[in-house]
C-alpha positions as CSV (number, residue, x, y, z in Angstrom):
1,X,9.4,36.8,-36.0
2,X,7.0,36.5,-38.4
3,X,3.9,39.7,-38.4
4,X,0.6,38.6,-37.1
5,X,-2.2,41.3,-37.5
6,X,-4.8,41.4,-34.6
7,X,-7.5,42.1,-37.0
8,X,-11.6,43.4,-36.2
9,X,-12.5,39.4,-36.0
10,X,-9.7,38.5,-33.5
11,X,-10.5,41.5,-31.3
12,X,-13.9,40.8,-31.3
13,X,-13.2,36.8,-30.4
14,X,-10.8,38.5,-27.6
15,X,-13.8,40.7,-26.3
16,X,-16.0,37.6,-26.3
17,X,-13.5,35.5,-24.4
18,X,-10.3,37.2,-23.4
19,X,-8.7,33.8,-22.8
20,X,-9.5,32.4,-26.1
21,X,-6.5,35.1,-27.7
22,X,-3.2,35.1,-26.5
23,X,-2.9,39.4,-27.2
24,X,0.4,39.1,-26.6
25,X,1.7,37.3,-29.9
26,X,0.1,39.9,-32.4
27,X,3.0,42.1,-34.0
28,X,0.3,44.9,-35.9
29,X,-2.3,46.0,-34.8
30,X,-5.7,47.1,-37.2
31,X,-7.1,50.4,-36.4
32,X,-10.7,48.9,-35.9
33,X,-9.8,46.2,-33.8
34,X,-8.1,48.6,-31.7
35,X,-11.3,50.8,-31.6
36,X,-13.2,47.4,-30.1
37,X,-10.8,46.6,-27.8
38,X,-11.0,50.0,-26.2
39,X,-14.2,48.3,-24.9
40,X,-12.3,45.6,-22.8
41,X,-12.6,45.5,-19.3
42,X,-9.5,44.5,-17.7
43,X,-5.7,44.5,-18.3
44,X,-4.6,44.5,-22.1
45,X,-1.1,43.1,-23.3
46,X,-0.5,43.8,-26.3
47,X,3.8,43.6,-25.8
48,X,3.8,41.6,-29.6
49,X,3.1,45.2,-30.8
50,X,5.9,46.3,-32.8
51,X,4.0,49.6,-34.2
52,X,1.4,51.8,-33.2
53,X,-0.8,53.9,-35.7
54,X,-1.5,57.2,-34.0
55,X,-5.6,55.7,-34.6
56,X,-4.8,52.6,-32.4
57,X,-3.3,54.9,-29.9
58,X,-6.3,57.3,-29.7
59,X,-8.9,54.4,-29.8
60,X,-6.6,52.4,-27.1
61,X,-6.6,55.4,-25.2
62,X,-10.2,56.3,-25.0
63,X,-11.2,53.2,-23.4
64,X,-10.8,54.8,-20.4
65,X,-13.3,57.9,-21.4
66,X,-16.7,56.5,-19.8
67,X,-15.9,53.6,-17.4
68,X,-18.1,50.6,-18.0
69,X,-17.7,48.9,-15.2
70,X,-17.8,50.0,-11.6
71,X,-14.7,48.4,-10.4
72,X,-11.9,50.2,-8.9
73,X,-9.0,48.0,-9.7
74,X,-6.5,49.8,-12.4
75,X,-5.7,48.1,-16.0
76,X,-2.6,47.6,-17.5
77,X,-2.0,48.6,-21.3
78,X,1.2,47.0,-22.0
79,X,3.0,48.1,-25.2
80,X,6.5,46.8,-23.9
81,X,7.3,45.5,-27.7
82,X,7.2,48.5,-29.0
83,X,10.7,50.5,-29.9
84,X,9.1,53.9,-31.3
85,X,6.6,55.9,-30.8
86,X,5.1,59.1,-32.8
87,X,4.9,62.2,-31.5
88,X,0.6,61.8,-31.7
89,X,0.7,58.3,-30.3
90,X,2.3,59.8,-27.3
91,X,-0.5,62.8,-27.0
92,X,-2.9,60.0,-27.1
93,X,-1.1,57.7,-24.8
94,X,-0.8,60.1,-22.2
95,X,-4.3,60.4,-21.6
96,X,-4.4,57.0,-20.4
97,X,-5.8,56.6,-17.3
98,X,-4.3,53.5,-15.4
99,X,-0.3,51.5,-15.6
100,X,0.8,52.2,-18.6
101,X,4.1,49.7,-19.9
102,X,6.2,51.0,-22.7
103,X,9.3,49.4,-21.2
104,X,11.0,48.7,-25.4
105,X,11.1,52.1,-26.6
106,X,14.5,53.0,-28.2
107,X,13.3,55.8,-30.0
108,X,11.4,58.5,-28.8
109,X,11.1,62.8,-29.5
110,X,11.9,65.0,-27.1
111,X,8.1,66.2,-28.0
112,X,6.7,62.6,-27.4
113,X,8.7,62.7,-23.9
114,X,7.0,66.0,-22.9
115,X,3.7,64.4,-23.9
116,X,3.8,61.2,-21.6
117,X,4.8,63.9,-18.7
118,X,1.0,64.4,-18.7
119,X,-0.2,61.2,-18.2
120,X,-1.6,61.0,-14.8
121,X,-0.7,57.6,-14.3
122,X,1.9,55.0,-13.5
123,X,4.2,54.9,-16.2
124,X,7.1,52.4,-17.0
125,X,9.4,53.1,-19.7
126,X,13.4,51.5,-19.6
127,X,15.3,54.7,-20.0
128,X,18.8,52.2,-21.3
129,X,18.2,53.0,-25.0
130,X,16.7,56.4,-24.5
131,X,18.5,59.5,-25.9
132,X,19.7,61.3,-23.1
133,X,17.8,64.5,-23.5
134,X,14.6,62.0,-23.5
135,X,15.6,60.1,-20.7
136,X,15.7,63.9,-18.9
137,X,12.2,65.3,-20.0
138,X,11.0,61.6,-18.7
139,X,12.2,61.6,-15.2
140,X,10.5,64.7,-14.7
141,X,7.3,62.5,-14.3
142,X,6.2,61.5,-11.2
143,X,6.8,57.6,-11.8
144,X,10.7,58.1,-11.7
145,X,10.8,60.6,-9.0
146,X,12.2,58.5,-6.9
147,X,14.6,56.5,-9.4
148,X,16.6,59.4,-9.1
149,X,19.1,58.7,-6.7
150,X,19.1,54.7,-8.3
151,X,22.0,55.9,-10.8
């Protein structure tokens, strides 16, 4: 698969008209358009994703700081394409608010595992190429609580 960067100028055509960008095809993402799409309102796929700068992570995560809209319905941030995620990425992901999809990871710290444990939200992760000890810290959170008993 060939990289495509979702650059400043794409994120703000997605902004402008989310159905005008397909957000799932970009591979990288630019820091600054991730700070402008922190301002979209409404569920963000962004599975192409095949890395995360701890920067995109932060600015993807504070969209949900001051709510600009007053609607109650939750948004998805779906990073399913990516396979790793740093230790900081993690700290900033969990602060996410809403569904939060990182269903490709195949690579993730013990530290980054005890991280998403504090996000406060509905978290989907594929624990079948998980370390073991990750896969342990994770199920502590309250999303696989009841997956338990599955295996």
């Amino acid at each position: 698969m060939a990289e495509k960067r979702l650059t400043k100028e794409v994120a703000e055509q997605f902004l402008a008209d989310d159905e005008s960008v397909d957000s799932r095809e970009f591979t990288e993402l630019d820091d600054e358009a991730a700070e402008i799409l922190r301002k979209h309102e409404g569920h963000l796929n962004l599975s192409g994703l095949t890395s995360l700068s701890d920067s995109a992570a932060k600015s993807l995560c504070g969209k949900n700081e001051e709510p600009t809209n007053e609607s109650l319905e939750n948004y998805d941030l779906l990073l399913n394409g990516l396979t790793s995620l740093s230790d900081a990425a993690a700290e900033s992901l969990s602060k996410y608010k809403d569904f939060l999809g990182l269903n490709g990871l195949e690579c993730l710290s013990d530290a980054a595992a005890e991280s998403l444990n504090k996000y406060d939200g509905f978290l989907y992760v594929d624990f079948d190429n998980l370390p073991a000890s990750t896969v342990e810290i994770l199920r502590k959170h309250p999303s696989f609580q009841d997956d338990e008993d599955d295996e």
